[in-house]
C-alpha positions as CSV (number, residue, x, y, z in Angstrom):
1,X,-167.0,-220.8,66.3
2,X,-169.6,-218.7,64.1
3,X,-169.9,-216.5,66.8
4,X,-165.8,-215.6,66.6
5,X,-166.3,-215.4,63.1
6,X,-168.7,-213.1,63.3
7,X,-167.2,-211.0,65.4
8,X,-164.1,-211.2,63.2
9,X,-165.8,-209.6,60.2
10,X,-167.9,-207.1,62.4
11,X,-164.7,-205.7,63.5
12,X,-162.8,-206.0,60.1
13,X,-165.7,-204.0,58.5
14,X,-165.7,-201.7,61.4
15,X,-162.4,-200.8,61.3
16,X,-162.7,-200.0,57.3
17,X,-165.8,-197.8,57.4
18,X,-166.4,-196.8,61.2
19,X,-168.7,-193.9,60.6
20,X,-170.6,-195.7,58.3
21,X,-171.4,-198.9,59.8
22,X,-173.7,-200.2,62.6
23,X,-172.3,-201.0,65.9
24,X,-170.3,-204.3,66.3
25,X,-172.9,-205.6,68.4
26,X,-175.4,-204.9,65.6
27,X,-173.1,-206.4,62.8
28,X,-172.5,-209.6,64.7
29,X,-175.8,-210.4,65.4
30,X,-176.9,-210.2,61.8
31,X,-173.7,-211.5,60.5
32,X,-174.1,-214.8,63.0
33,X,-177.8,-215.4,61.9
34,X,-176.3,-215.2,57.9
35,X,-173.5,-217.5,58.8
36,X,-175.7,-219.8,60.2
37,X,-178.2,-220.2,57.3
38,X,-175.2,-220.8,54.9
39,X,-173.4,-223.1,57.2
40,X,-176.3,-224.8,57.5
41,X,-177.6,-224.7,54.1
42,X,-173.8,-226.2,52.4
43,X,-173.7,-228.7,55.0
44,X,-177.3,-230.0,54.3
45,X,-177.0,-229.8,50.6
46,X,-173.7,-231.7,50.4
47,X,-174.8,-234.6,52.2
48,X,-177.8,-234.3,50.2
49,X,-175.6,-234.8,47.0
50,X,-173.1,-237.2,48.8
51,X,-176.2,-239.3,49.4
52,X,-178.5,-239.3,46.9
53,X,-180.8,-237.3,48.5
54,X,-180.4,-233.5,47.0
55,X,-184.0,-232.8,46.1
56,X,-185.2,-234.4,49.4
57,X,-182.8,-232.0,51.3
58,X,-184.5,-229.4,49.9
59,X,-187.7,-230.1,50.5
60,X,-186.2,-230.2,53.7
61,X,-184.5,-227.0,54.2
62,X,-187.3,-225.3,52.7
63,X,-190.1,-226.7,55.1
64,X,-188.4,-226.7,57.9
65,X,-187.5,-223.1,57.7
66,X,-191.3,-221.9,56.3
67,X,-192.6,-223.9,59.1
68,X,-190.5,-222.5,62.1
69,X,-190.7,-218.9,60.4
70,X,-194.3,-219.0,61.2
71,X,-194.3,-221.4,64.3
72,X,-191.1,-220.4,66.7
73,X,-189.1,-222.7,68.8
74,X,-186.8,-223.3,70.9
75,X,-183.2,-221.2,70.5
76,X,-179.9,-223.0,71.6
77,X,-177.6,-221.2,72.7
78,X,-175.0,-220.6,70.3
79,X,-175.4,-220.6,66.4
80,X,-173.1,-223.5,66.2
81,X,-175.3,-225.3,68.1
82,X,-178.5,-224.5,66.4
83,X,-176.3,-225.5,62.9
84,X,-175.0,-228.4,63.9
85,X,-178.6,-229.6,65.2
86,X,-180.3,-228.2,62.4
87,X,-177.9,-229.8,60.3
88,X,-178.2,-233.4,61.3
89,X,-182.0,-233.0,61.8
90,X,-182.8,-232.1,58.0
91,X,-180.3,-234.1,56.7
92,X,-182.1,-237.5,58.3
93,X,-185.3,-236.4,57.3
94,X,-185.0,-237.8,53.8
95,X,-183.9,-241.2,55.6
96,X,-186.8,-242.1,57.4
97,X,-189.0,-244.7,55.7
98,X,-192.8,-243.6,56.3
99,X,-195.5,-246.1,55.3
100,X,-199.1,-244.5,54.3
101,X,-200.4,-245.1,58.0
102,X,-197.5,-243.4,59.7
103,X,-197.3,-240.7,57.3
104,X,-200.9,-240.1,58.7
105,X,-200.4,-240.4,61.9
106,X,-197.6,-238.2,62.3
107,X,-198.9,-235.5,60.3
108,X,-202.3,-235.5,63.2
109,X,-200.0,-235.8,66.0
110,X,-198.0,-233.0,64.3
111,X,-201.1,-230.6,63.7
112,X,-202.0,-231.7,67.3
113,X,-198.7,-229.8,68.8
114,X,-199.1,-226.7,66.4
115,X,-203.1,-226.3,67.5
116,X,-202.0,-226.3,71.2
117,X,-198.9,-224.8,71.5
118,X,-197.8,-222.5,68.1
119,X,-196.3,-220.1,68.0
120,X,-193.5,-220.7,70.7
121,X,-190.9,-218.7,71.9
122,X,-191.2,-215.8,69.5
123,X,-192.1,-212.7,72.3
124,X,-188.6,-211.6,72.3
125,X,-187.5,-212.4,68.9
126,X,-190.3,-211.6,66.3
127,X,-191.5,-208.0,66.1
128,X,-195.0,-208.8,65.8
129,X,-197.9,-207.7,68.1
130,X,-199.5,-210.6,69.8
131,X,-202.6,-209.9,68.5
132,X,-201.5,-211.9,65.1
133,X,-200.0,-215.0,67.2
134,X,-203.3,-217.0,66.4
135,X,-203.0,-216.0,62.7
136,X,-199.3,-217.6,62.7
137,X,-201.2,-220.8,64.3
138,X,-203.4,-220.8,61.3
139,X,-200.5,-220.5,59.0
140,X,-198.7,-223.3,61.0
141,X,-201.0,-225.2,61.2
142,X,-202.0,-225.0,57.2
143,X,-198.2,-226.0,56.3
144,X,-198.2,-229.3,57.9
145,X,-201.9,-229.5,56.1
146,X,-200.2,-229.2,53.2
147,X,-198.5,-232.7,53.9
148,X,-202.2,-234.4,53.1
149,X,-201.7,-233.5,49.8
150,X,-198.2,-234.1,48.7
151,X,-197.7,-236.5,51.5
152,X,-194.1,-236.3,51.0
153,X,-192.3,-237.8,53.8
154,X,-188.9,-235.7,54.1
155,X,-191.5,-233.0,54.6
156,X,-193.7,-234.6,57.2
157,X,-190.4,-235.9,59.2
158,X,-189.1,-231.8,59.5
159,X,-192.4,-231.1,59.9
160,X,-192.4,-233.1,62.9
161,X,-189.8,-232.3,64.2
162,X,-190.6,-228.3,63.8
163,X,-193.8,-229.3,65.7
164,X,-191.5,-231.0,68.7
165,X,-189.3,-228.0,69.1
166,X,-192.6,-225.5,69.7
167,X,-193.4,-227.9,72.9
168,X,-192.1,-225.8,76.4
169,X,-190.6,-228.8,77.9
170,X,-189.0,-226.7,80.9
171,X,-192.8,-225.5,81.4
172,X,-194.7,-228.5,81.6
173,X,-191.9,-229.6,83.6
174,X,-192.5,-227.5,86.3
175,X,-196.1,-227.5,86.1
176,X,-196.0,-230.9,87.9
């Protein structure tokens, strides 16, 4: 769905300024991740609003996206997909009831998964040298620190989560 979408406006603008735009290929990639964010971004915020929950949402957005930014993660494999997900997964966050012993707990266990295994799956899609991979751990791992502090618990929920999409299921899988 995004991806015909995108590929509908890559062409459009193609066909109106061919000399002076990028290749469709180029133009679809970008324009799917921008559709994605905003698809993403309306459909959190209006449940957000719909239920009460607007500033919570984002919070959020916000962490989720800082976090992952600096951590990696898995990619599914279409922007729907990673919308729709992404969607659902922030927009619960502000639903989960954490007590002051969980809200501990997970925020360990979440600092836990970004010591061992941030950043994830960002070789092929960050244009950074790997030399500054253990500077994005320290980063990562000084977000969810934050969450001591404000201990805000739509922010240690997509926090978590964040944290669960860095494991490499398929690779501890196999190691066994």
């Amino acid at each position: 769905m995004i991806e015909r979408l995108a590929l509908r406006i890559a062409c459009y603008f193609k066909k109106i300024e061919p000399e002076k735009t990028a290749s469709v290929e180029v133009m679809k990639f970008s324009l799917e991740a921008l559709l994605n964010v905003f698809i993403t971004l309306f459909f959190v915020l209006s449940i957000g609003i719909i239920f009460g929950k607007l500033n919570e949402s984002i919070i959020g957005l916000i962490g989720f996206a800082v976090l992952r930014f600096f951590s990696g993660g898995i990619h599914l494999r279409t922007a729907f997909q990673c919308s729709f997900v992404t969607t659902i997964l922030i927009s619960i966050s502000p639903h989960v009831p954490l007590h002051y012993v969980g809200k501990n707990t997970i925020i360990i266990v979440t600092l836990l998964i970004i010591l061992i295994f941030a950043p994830s799956n960002i070789e092929n899609h960050a244009r950074l040298p790997k030399k500054y991979f253990p500077l994005l751990k320290l980063i990562s791992a000084a977000i969810v620190s934050t969450s001591f502090l404000s201990m805000n618990s739509t922010f240690i929920v997509v926090c978590f989560i964040q944290a669960l999409t860095i494991i490499p299921i398929r690779t501890l899988i196999k190691r066994r």
